[in-house]
Every structure is written in structure tokens, then in C-alpha cells.
N, C-alpha and C positions, 0 to 999 in steps of 0.2 A: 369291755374296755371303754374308758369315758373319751367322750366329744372332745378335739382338742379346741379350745375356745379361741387362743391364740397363736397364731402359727403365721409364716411368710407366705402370702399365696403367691400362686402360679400356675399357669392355666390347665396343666394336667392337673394340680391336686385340685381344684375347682371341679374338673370334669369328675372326680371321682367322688366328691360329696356324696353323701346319702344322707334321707331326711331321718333325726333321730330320737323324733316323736315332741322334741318340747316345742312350747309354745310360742316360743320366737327360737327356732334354730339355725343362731347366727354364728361364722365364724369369722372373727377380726383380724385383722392384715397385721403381724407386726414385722411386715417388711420398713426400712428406714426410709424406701420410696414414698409411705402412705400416710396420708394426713392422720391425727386421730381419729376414732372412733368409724372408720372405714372399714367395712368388711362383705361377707357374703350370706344369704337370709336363703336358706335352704324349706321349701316346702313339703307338705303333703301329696300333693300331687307330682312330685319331680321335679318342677321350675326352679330355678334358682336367680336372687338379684342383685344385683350390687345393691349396698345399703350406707347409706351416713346418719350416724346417731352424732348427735353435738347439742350442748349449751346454748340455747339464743339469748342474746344482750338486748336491753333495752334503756331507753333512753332515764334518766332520774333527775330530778329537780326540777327548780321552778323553770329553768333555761332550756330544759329538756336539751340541753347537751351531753354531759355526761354521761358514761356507758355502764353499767351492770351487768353481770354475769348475772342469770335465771337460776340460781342452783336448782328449786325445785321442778324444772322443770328438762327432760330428755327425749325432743321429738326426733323419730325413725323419718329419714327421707330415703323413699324408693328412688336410685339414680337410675335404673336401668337393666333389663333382660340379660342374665348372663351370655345366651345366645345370641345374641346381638348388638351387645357394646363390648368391647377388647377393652383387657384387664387395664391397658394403659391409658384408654380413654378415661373410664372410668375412674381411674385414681384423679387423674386430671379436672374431673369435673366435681369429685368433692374435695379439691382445693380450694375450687374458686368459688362455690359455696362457702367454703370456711372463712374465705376471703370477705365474702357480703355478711356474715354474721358478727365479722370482727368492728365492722362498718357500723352495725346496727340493723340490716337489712334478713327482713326471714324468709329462709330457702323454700318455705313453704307456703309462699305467697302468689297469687297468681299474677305474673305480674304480664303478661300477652300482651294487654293492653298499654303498656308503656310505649311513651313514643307515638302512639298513634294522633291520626289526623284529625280538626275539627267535622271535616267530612264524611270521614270515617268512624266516626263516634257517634256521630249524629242518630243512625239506625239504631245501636247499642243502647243510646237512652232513652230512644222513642219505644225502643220494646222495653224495657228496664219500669219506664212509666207507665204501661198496656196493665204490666202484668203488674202493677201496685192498683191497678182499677181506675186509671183518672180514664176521662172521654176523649171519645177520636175527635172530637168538637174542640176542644182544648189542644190537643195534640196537631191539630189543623191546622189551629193558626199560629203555632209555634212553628212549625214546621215551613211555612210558609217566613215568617218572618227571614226566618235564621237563613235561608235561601236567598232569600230578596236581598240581605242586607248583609249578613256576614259570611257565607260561603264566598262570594264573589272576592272578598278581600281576604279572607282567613281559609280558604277550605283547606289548600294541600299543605299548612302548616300544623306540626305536634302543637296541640294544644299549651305546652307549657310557653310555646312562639309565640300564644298572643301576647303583644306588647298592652300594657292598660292603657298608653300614650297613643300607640294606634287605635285603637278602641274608642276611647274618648274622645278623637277625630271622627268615627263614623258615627259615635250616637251622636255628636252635637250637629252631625250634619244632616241628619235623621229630623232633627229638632227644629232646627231652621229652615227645614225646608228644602234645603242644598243636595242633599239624599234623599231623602222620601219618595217615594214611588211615586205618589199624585203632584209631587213641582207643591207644596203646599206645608206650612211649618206642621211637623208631625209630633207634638211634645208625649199626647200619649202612646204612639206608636213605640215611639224609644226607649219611655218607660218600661212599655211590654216587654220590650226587645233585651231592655236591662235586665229584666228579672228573669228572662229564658235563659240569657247568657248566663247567670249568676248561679239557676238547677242545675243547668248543665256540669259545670264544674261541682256543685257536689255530686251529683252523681258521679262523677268522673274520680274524685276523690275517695268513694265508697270503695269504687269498681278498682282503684288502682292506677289508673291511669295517668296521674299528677302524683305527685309527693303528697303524703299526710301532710296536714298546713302547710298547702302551698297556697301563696299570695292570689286569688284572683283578679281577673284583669277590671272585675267591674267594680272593685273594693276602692275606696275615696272617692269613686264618678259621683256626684251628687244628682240626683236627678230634677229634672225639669219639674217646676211648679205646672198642675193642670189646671185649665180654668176651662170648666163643663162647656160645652156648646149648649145653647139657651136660642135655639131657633124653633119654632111653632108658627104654624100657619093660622093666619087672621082669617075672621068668616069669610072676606071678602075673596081671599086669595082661596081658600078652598072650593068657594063658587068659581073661581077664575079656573083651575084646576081640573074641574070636571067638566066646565066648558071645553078645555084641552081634549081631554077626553072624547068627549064626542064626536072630534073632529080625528081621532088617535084613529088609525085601521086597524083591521082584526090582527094582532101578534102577543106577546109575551107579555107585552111593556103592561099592555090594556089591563089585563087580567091583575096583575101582580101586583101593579098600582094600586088599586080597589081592595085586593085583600089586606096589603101592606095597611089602608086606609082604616078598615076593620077591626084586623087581628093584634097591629101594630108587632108583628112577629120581627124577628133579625132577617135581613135582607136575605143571607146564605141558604139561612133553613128555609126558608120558600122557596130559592132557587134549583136548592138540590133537591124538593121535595119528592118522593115517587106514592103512584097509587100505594101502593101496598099500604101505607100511614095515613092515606086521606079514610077517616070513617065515618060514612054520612047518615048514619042510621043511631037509632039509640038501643042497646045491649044492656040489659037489667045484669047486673053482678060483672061486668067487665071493670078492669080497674078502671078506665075514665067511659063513667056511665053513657053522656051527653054523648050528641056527634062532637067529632074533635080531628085535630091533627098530631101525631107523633111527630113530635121537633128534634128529638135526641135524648142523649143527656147529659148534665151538671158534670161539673171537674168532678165530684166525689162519686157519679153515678148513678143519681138521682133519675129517674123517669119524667120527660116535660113536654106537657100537653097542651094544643092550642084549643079550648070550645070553640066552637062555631056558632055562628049566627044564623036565623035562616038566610038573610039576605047573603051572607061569604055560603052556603050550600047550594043557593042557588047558582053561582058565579062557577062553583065546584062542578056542578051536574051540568052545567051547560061545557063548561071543558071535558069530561067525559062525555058527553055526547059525539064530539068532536075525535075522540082520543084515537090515536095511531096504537101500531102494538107495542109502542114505547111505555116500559113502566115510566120513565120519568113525567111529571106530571109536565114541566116545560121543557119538553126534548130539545137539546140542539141543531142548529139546523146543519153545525159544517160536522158534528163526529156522532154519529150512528151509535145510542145506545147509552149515552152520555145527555147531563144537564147543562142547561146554556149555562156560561159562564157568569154572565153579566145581558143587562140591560141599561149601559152606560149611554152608548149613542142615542137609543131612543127617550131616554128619559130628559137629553139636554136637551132633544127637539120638543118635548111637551112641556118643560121647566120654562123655555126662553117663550115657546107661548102664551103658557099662564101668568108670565110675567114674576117668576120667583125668584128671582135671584139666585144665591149661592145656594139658595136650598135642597140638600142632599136626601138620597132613600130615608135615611137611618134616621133621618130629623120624623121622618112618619110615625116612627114608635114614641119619640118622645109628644108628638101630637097627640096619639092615643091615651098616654099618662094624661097630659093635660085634659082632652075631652072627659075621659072619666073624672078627674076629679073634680069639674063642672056638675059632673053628672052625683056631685057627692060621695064617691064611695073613697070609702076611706084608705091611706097609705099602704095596708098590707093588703088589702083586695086589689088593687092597683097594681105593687109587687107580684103579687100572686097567680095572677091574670097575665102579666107579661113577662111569666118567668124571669123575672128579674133576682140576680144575686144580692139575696139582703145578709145585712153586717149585723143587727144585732143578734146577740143569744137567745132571746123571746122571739124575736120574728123567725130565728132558724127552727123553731120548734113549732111554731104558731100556726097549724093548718087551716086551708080554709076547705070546704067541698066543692065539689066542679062546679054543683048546680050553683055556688053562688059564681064564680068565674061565668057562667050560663046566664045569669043573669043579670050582669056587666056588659058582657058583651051583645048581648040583644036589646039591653038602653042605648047601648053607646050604637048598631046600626041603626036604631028606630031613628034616632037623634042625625044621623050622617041624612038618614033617607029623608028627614023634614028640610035639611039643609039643602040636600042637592039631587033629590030621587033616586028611585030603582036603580040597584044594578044598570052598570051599562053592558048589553050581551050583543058581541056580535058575531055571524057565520065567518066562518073561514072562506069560503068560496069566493062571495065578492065583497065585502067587509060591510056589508049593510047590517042594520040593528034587527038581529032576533027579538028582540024583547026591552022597553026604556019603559 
């Protein structure tokens, strides 16, 4: 006897289904309770589910308003465990599927993510970007930002809450200074901050969580013009500098100074440094031959290496002489197991010594470019040497070898040591000079 395909269900003839070998063995409701194309999908195995097969509509035209029937197209949605959802719910819930389809909206969307909070997403896109491969480096200070400056004002609001009108109050206040974390106009900070905000919602718009073209909040913010910071230390202030120095007690500031002076590395990656990265020996067939530091890597994943100099290995092995059983190379002093955060306080007591002014860490690396290209070597050894992010397509291809970065940066400490001498080394115990 054949399958009855369509028939009124109800919950004894449900219970007496049997599977009857085809490939989809569905039988359709045609009680007058039941939406179209509602019925029950009988298994192999005994299971049974409620099922909605329907037409999705899609948007047509330039306006993309307009709606269209898919005829080619009839996707099955599984509503739910016979054993588990009551005939009546079930009808119930592919109505109101029917209902979103008539709308435009497909039932087999994932939509979970609707409605959710900036706060709450936050995590979703930091893994969402892990897993396309950008760096935790990148990821850092993204995260950081959006913390500092938009959770506070946005976090427990759905993402489609943020206003662009509130929004373009907090970057311009970001900009001026009025917000910014340091009391100080932050044009590029805001920038950043603009183009974090602005992945975020595509990702958000991949994942579902916003309407397909929906408006973002950072769309018409025009962003702030940058104008580089162009601060370099004079010989003179450099001499001034290491005078500081000498007068500096044995701590973090001491050391970090001198390497920053060297390697012209980013402030962070020397702060979080751990042994396990410092390698002070040289490794025939290792990827970076020379002694060198592991800094991280590139948004795209790239590996980036600091060469060393002997003068920065000497500065190195004299801190491992010293070292606690802290991998961190500059341990914290207030949390166990953790790198210091900052060297803020001590640096403004050795700055207003040396008589610098507003001159900041990170102006150190830009003194390194400068020294080196004193020292001649040319824009992409320069780049190359201070892992710096180059723009053109010939320099993104354009390698150079350690040993020439090796020997960059062993002009460039010959050159520091004729300025200002050795290494400054001092014991920890009572801050007196090991070694000048």
C-alpha cells in the first residue's frame, strides 16, 4: 500500500508513522490549521521531525525593495523533534517563519546574534579575526581601544543603538583631546578607533547581527587629518640623556631606555618581552641566523625579528645574570608572573633631567630611523630593520637578509658608543655600575 503523502495530522497518527525507505519520507499536514508546505520527515533510524519546506523571496531591483518568489529554489527547515515539540507548537512556529519569508527574511539564517550588544560582540569578532589569522599584536590594541573609549559609552547597547551622532561626539573628543586617555589631542588614536569601529560592523554584518546594508555609525565621520610627529633627539640632548642615565638606579626604566636607544623597537614589544624570545647566540639554519629578539607578528602574520648588537647583548646578559625565575624579561613588581606595564613615572623623572621636553618613548624609534639614515643606509634597510609597515608593492616583496639588519644595527651602536659610551650596567643590590 502506498505512503499517504497528504493527510490531516494528529498526534496518534504521528506516533504511528513508519520509515518507508524513500529518500525524504515526508508526510504533509493537510489539516486547514497548517501553513503550507508543513508536515512530518520520518527517518531511518525511527526519529521523526517536524519539517517546513517553502519558497524564499528575495529582494529585486535597483532599490532592492521589491520582493520575488525563488521558484527555483525549495529549502527543507528542520522545526523540531517530534518527541519534543507538540503538534501545536509546531504548526505555530512555521507560521511565523512563513511570516519572515513573506517579509524577505530566510528561516535558515542564523540570526542568534541579533540584537546583541557592543560588548557582547566584541569577543565574537576578536575570535572571528584569530581565526582569519591577523596578530594578537593587532588584536591588542584594538581591543584596548574599543575598551578605553567605546564600551564605556556604548557597551550594553545592540549594536544597531549606536547613534553616528553619538559616535562622532566621542571620536571628536578622542581628537581634541577632551577624551583621550593621555589629556592630549589624539587625531591618530581616533582614526584607529574609527576603522576598528567600522571592521567591527562588517563583521557584524557577515555574522548577522545588523541588517544586510545597514547604515554604519562611522559612515560620513570624516576623519581627522594626521600630521606625523617629527621629534628627534639633538646630539646634545642625547649626551644630556645618558648623563640622566648615570644618575638613573638600578630598575626597568635603566635598561629599556638603552635598548629602546639601540633597537628602536615599539615600546610594548620590549615591555612584554619574555626570555623564551631573547636569543643571544648565533644558530646556523635557524630562521633569523644572528642573535635576535622575537617581537611578534604583522596584522597578516608575518614573523618579526629584532638583530641585536653586541652592545644590546651585552645589556641582555647582564639582565639574565640578575634574572628571577620570572620568564618575563622586565617582571612586574606589583603582579607575580606578569610584565610591567609601563615605565611612565620613571621616564618623566629622567626626561625633566635630561632636559627633553615633551619627548615621548616612541619618539626613540623614530631617532633610530634618523641615526641610521645618518649612517646611510638606505629607506628599506631602515624599514626593514625596524619592522616597520611598508605601503608600496615593491617594498612588500623586497627582502632584505638579517645579516644585513646585523649590520645596521652594529653601525648604528658603534655610533651611540662614540656618542655616549658602553652600555650603562648596573647591580641590583645597591645600584652601583657593574660595568661603564
Amino acid at each position: 500500500m502506498a505512503t499517504e503523502a497528504h493527510a490531516p495530522l494528529t498526534p496518534t497518527r504521528i506516533k504511528a508513522f513508519r520509515y518507508d525507505g524513500r529518500s525524504r519520507d515526508i508526510r504533509y499536514d493537510a489539516s486547514p490549521k497548517s501553513p503550507a508546505g508543513f508536515g512530518v520527515r520520518c527517518y531511518g533510524s525511527g526519529k521523526k521531525s517536524y519539517v517546513l519546506q517553502y519558497r524564499p523571496k528575495e529582494f529585486v531591483g535597483p532599490s532592492k525593495v521589491a520582493l520575488k518568489t525563488v521558484r527555483s529554489k525549495r529549502p527543507l527547515k528542520v522545526l523540531g523533534d517530534c518527541d519534543l515539540l507538540s503538534l501545536s507548537d509546531a504548526r505555530l512556529k512555521a507560521q511565523e517563519l512563513l511570516e519572515e519569508v513573506e517579509v524577505g527574511l530566510d528561516p535558515d539564517e542564523d540570526r542568534s546574534l541579533e540584537g546583541i550588544s557592543l560588548c557582547d560582540f566584541l569577543p565574537v569578532y576578536l575570535e572571528t579575526k584569530r581565526q582569519e589569522g591577523v596578530a594578537d599584536k593587532y588584536l591588542y590594541d584594538l581591543q584596548r581601544r574599543v575598551q578605553n573609549y567605546l564600551l564605556p559609552v556604548f557597551g550594553d547597547r545592540p549594536l544597531t543603538a549606536i547613534k553616528r551622532s553619538q559616535y562622532h561626539h566621542v571620536y571628536l573628543g578622542i581628537s581634541s583631546g577632551e577624551r583621550s586617555i593621555s589629556g592630549s589631542p589624539a587625531p591618530v588614536e581616533a582614526n584607529r578607533l574609527h576603522a576598528n569601529l567600522g571592521n567591527i560592523f562588517k563583521v557584524a554584518e557577515i555574522k548577522g547581527a545588523i541588517p544586510e546594508g545597514y547604515s554604519y555609525p562611522t559612515r560620513l565621520v570624516k576623519k581627522k587629518r594626521e600630521n606625523p610627529r617629527k621629534r628627534y633627539l639633538s646630539d646634545p640632548e642625547l649626551k644630556r640623556l645618558y648623563r640622566a642615565l648615570e644618575d638613573e638606579p638600578q630598575s626597568h626604566a635603566l635598561s629599556i631606555v638603552q635598548i629602546l636607544c639601540h633597537q628602536g623597537m615599539r615600546k610594548r614589544e620590549l615591555l612584554e618581552l619574555s626570555w623564551p624570545d631573547v636569543h643571544l647566540d648565533r644558530v646556523s639554519g635557524r630562521e633569523c641566523e644572528p642573535p635576535h629578539i622575537f617581537v611578534g607578528t604583522t596584522k597578516n602574520g608575518d614573523k618579526m625579528f629584532s638583530v641585536l648588537s653586541p652592545q644590546t647583548i651585552q645589556l641582555f646578559q647582564h639582565l639574565a645574570s640578575q634574572r628571577t625565575s620570572d620568564e618575563a624579561v622586565f617582571p612586574s613588581p606589583v603582579i607575580k608572573g606578569e610584565s610591567v606595564k609601563d615605565i611612565r613615572p620613571q621616564w618623566k623623572r629622567i626626561r625633566a633631567e635630561a632636559d627633553l621636553g615633551d619627548f615621548n618613548l616612541h619618539d626613540l624609534r623614530h631617532c633610530v630611523g634618523t641615526w641610521l639614515g645618518r649612517l646611510e643606509k638606505t629607506e628599506l634597510v631602515i624599514s626593514r630593520t625596524l619592522n616597520h609597515r611598508v605601503k608600496s608593492v615593491t617594498e612588500q616583496y623586497s627582502l632584505i637578509p638579517n645579516e644585513t639588519k646585523e649590520e645596521a644595527i652594529k653601525e648604528l651602536a658603534d655610533w651611540l658608543q662614540e656618542q655616549v659610551g658602553p652600555p650603562i650596567l648596573k647591580d641590583i643590590s645597591d645600584g652601583t655600575l657593574a660595568h661603564h
